[in-house]
N, CA, C and O of each residue as an XYZ file, in Angstrom:
256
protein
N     107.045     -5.557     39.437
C     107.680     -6.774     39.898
C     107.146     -7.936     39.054
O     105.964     -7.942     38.709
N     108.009     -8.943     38.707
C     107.494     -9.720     37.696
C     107.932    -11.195     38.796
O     108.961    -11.463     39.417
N     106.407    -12.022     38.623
C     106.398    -12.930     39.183
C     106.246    -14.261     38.456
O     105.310    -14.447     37.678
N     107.252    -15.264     38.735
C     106.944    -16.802     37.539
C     106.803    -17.652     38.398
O     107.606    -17.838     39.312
N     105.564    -18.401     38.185
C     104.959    -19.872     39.053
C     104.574    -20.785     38.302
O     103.994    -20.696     37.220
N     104.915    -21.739     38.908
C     104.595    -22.983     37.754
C     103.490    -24.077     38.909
O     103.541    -24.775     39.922
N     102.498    -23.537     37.780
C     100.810    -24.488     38.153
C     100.932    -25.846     37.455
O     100.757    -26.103     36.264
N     101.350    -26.843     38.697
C     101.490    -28.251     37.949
C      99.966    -29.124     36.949
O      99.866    -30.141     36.262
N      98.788    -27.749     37.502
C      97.575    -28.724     37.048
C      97.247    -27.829     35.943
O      96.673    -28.298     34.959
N      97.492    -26.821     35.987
C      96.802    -25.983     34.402
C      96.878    -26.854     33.201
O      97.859    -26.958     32.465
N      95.826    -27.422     33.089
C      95.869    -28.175     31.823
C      95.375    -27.296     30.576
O      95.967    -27.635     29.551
N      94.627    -26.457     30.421
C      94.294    -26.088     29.057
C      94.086    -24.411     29.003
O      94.602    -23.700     29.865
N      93.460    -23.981     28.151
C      93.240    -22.282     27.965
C      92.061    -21.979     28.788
O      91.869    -20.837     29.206
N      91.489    -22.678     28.967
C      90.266    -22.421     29.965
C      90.950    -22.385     31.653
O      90.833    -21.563     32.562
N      91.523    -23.396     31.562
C      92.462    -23.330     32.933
C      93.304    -21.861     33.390
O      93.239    -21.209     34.432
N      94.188    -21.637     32.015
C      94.699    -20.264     31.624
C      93.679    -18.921     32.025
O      93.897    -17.976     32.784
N      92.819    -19.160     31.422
C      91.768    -17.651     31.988
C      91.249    -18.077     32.571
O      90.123    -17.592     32.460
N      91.267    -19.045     33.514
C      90.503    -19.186     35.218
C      91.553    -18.438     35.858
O      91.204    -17.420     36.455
N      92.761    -18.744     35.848
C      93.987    -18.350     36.733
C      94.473    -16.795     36.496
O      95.320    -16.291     37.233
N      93.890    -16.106     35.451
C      94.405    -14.959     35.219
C      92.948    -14.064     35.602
O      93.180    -12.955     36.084
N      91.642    -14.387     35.456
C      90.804    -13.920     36.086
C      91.289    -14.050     37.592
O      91.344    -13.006     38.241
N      91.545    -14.904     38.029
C      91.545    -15.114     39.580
C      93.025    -14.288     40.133
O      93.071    -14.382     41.359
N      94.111    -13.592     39.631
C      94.872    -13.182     39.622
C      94.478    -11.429     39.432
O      94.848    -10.568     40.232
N      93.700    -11.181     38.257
C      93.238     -9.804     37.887
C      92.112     -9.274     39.107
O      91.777     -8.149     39.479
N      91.701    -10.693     39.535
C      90.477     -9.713     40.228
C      91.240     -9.218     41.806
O      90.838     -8.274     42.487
N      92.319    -10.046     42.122
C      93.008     -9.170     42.989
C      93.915     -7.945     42.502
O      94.234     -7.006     43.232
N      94.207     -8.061     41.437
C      95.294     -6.760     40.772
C      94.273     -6.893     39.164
O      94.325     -7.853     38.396
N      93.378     -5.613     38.982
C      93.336     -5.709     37.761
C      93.984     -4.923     36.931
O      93.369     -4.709     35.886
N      95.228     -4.311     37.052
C      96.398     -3.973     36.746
C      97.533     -4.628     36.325
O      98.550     -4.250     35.743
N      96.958     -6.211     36.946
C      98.036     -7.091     36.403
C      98.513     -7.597     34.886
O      97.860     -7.577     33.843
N      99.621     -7.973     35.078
C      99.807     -8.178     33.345
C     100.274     -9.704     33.458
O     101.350    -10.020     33.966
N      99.535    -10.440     33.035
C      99.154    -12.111     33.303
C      99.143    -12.740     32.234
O      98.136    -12.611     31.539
N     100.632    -13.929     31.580
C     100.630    -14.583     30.889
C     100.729    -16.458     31.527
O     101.646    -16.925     32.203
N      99.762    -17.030     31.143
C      99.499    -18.135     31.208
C      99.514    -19.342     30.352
O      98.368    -19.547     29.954
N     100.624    -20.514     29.761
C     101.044    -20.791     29.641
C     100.635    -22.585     30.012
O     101.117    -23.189     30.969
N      99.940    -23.014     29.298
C      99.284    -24.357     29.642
C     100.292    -25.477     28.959
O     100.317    -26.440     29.726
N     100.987    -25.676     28.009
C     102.083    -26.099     27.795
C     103.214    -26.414     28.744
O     103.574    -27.568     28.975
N     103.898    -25.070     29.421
C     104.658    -24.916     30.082
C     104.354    -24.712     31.627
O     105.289    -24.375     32.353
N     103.421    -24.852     32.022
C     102.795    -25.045     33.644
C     103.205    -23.664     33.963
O     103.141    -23.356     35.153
N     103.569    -22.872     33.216
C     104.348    -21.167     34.240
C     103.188    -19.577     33.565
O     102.762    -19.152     32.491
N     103.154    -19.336     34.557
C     102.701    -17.929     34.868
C     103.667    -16.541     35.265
O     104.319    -16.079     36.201
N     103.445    -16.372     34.488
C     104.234    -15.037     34.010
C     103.381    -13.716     34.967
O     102.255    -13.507     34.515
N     103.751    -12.836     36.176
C     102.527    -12.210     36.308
C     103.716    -10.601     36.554
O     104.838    -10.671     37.054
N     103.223     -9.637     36.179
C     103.768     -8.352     36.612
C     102.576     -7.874     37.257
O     101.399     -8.058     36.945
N     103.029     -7.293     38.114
C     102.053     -6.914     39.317
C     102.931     -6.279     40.685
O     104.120     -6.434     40.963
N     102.169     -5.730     41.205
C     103.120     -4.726     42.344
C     102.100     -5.059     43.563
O     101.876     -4.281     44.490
N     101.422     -6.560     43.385
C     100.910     -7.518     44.201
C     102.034     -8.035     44.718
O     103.019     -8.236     44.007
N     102.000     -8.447     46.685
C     103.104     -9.415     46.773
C     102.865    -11.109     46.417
O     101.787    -11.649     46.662
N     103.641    -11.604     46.010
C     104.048    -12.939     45.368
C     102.970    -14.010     46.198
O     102.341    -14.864     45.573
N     102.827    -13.812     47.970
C     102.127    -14.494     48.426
C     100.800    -14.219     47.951
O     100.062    -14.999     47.350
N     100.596    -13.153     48.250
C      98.540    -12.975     47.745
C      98.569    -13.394     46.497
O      97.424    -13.801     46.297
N      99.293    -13.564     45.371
C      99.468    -14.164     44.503
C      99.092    -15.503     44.087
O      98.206    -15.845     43.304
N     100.106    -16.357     44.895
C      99.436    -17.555     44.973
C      98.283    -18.004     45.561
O      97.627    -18.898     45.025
N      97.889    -17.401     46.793
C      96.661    -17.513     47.413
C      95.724    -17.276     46.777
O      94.657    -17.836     47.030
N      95.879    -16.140     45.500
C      94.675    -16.217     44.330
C      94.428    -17.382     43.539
O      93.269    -17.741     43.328
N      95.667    -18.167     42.962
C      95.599    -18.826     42.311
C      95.214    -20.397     42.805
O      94.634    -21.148     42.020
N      95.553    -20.799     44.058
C      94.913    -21.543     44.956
C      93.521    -21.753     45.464
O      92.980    -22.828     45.719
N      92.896    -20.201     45.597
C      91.984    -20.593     45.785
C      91.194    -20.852     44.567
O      90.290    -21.674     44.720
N      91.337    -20.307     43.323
C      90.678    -20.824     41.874
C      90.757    -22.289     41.947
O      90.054    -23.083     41.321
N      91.771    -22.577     42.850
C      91.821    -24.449     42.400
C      93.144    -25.130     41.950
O      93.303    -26.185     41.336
N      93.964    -24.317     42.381
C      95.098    -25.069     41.453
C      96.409    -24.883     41.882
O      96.672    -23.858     42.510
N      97.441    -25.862     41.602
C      98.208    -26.074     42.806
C      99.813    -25.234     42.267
O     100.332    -25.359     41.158
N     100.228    -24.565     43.192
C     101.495    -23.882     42.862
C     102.660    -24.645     43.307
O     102.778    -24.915     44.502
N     103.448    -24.980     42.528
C     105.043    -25.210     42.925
C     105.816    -24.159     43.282
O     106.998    -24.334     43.576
């Protein structure tokens, strides 16, 4: 299942592998492209969409 969210605060590549660590350590199976330019996260994962964001939330950062 391929999931796209757009993190209005990801500002840089460090931001990028905060959010994909914090994504992998619930699925480290996941396949996680992050995208600091374009605020969107790309995630394939057979995680549902909510625990998803709740990963990425709790790293700090806000989902649209």
């Amino acid at each position: 299942m391929t999931i796209e969210l757009t993190v209005s605060n990801m500002a840089c590549s460090a931001c990028s592998n905060t959010i994909t660590h914090a994504i992998q350590s619930i699925d480290p199976a996941a396949s996680v492209q992050a995208d600091p330019k374009t605020k969107l996260v790309v995630v394939e994962t057979q995680t549902p969409e909510a625990t998803v964001k709740e990963a990425i939330v709790a790293a700090g950062y806000a989902v649209a």
